[in-house]
N, C-alpha and C positions, 0 to 999 in steps of 0.2 A: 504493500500500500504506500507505505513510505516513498519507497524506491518511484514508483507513478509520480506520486506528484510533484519529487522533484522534478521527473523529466518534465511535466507539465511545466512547471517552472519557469523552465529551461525553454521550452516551447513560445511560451507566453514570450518569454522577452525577446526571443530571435523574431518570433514571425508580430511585434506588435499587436499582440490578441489580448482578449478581454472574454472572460467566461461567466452567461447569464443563466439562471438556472429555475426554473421554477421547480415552485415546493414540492412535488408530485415526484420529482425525479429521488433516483435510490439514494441515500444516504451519502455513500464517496461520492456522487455526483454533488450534491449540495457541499459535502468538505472542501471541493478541489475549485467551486466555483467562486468568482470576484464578486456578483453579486445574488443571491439567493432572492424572490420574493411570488406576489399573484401577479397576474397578468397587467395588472393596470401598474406595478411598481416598475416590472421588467420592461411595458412601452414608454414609459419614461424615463428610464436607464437608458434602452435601444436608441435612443433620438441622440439623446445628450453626448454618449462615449465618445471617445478621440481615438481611440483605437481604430488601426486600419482592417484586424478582420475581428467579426465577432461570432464568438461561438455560441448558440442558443440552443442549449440542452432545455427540450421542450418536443411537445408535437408539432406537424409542417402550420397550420395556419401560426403558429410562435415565430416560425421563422420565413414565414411568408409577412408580418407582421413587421418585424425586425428589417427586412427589408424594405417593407414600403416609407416610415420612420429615416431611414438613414441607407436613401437607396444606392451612396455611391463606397459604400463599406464592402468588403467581401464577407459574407454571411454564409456562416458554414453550419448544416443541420448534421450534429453527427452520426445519426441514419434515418435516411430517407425513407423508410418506411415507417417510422413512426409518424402515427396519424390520431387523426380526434374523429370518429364516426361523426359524432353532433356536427361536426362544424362542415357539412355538407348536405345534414336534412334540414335542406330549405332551397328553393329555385327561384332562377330569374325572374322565368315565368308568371310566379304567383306573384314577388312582387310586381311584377307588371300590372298582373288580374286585379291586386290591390288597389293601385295608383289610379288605376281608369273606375275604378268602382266609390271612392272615396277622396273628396277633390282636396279635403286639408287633412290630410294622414303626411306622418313621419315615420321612417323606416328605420325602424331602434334595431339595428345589427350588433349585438351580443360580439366580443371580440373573439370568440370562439367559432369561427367563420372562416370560409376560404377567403383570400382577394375577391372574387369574381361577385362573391356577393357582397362583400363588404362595396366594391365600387358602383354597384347599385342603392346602396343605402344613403342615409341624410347624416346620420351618424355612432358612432360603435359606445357600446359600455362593458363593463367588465360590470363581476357581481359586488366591486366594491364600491361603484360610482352611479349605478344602474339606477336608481330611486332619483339622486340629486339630480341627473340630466333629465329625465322624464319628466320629474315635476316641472322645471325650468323651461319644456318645450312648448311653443307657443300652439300645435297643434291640438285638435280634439280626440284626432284620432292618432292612434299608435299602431303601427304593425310590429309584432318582437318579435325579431327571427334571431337563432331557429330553437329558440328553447324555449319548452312550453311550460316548463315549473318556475325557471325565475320569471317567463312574463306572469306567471300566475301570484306570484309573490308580489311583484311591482305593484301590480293591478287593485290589489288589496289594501295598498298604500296612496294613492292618487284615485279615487272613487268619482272622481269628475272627469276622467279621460275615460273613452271607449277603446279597449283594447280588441285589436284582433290578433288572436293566436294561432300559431302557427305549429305543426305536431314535433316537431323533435323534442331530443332527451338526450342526457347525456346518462351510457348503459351503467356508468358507475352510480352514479347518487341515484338513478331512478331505480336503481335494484333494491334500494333500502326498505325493508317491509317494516309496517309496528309492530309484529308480533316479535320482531328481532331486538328495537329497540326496547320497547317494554321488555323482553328478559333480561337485557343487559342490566337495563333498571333496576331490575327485580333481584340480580346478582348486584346492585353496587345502589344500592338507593342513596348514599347522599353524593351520588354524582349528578352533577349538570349537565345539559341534554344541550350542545351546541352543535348545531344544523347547518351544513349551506345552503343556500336556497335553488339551489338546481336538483334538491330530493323533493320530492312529493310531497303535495300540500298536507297529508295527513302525518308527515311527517316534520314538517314546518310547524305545524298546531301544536306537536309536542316538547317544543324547545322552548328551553331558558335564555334563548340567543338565536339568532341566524344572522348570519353573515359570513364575509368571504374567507379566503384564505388566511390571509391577515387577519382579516377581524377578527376569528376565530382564534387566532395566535395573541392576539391582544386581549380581547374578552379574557381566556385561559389566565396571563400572565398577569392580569389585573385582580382577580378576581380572588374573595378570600375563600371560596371552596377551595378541596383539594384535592377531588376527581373528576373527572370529565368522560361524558359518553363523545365521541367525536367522530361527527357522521357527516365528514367527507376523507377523502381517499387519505391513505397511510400515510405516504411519501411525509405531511403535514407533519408527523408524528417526534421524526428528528428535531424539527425547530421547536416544537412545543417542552421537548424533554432538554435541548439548551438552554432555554431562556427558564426554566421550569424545574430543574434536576429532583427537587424535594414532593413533587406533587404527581398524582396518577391518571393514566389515560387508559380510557379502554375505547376499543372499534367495536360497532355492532355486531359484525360478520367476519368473518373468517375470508381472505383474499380479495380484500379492500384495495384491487391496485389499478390502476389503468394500467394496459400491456403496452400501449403506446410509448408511455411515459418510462415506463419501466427499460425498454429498446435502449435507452441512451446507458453508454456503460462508459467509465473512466477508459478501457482500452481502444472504444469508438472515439472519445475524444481527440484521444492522443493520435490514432491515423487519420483522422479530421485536422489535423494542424498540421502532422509529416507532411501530409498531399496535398490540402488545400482544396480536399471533396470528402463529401457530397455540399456542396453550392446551392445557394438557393437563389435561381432566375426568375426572374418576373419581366414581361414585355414591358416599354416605355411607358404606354396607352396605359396600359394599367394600374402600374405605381402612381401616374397623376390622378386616376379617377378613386380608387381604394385609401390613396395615400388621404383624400378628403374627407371623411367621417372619423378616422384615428387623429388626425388634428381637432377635428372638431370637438372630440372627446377631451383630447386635451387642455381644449382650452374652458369649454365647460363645466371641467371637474376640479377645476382649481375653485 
């Protein structure tokens, strides 16, 4: 392990890189990374760096994301086939069908998206900024693509907007069952029940908390409980038990993991910087038309 990250190190300073990691990823992937956080910390890492290539251990729209931010960086995904299902159930199409059916709707693209859809939208949120842009849009209507738990969440929070939703899910948190959580419960009752809101609203109803990656890492580390049911994906679990060493976490299920996220391994990284592949391209046309709703986020969620 040791020996890795020296080379990494070593790496880092020869090829001018910077390593960003969301929390999902394994463990040594979070050790060996420059900056660890949720999606909306690492698009605003992504923009800012000076680094000439950045390494974004994450799934491709992270690093389709990465590139639209800071499109004249080399942007290296250390494998290419790590992917996010969700961030493809949702089509042009529909929003098109939307657009012509609803003359003042805003297309709230969730940054859990491909480019292709995100450059059809008005503008992106992550689940930790998701409520403050929404409230702040000046439309009545909302399309939230393509997650259909957090726009169900949102929607419970802003009762003056008409949402329309749209069917995806993300297969991790929407595998969450109650009868899983209530046992966890039942085996640790003075734990706190913290949720992200991409799990099912009956699983949302039973939390002491919801919110994002972060939040949940902050909620935890604030908080004078000293257990926690923690019902989004593992990977979360390192950070919580650094900042946390004295206090206990339990996961509802057994194989809490996205396999996506899981694909990025310290030995990928390290032939991701020898080579300088797997790259991630994006056409011209696209980086301007995608790159507009990940600004807009940004400037929104300040």
């Amino acid at each position: 392990m040791e020996n890795k990250l020296n080379l990494l190190a070593q790496l880092k300073k020869e090829k001018n890189a910077v390593i960003l990691a969301h929390y999902y990823t394994d463990d040594d992937v979070q050790r060996a990374a420059d900056y660890v956080g949720d999606s909306y910390f690492l698009s605003e890492k992504a923009r800012d760096v000076k680094e000439k290539i950045i390494v974004m251990c994450g799934v491709s729209f992270m690093g389709e994301s990465v590139k639209l931010l800071n499109p004249d960086k080399i942007v290296l995904l250390p494998d290419s086939e790590a992917d996010c299902p969700m961030a493809h159930m949702a089509s042009v199409e529909k929003i098109k069908e939307v657009r012509e059916k609803y003359e003042d709707v805003a297309v709230v693209c969730y940054v859990n998206s491909t480019a292709e859809l995100k450059a059809h939208s008005d503008v992106c949120v992550t689940s930790a900024n998701a409520l403050k842009i929404v409230k702040n849009l000046p439309n009545k209507n909302i399309f939230f693509i393509p997650d259909k738990n957090l726009a169900h969440y949102v929607s419970t929070k802003v009762p003056d907007k008409n949402f329309i939703f749209n069917n995806g899910h993300c297969y991790i948190h929407n595998s969450v069952t109650i009868d899983e959580v209530k046992n966890t419960k039942e085996k640790y009752p003075e734990a706190e029940i913290l949720v992200h809101p991409e799990c099912q609203k009956e699983i949302v109803e039973m939390a002491d908390y919801i919110g994002s990656t972060s939040g949940i890492i902050k909620y935890a580390s604030e908080s004078l409980a000293q257990e926690f049911i923690i019902c989004t994906e593992e990977g979360v679990i390192y950070e919580l038990k650094e900042k946390n060493p004295n206090k206990k976490f339990y996961l509802p299920k057994e194989n809490f993991k996205c396999i996506g996220m899981k694909k990025i391994t310290l030995d990928k990284i390290i032939k991701a910087l020898e080579t300088n592949e797997p790259q991630v391209h994006l056409k011209k046309e696209l980086i301007k038309e995608a790159n507009k709703p990940l600004e807009n986020m940004l400037k929104m969620a300040k």
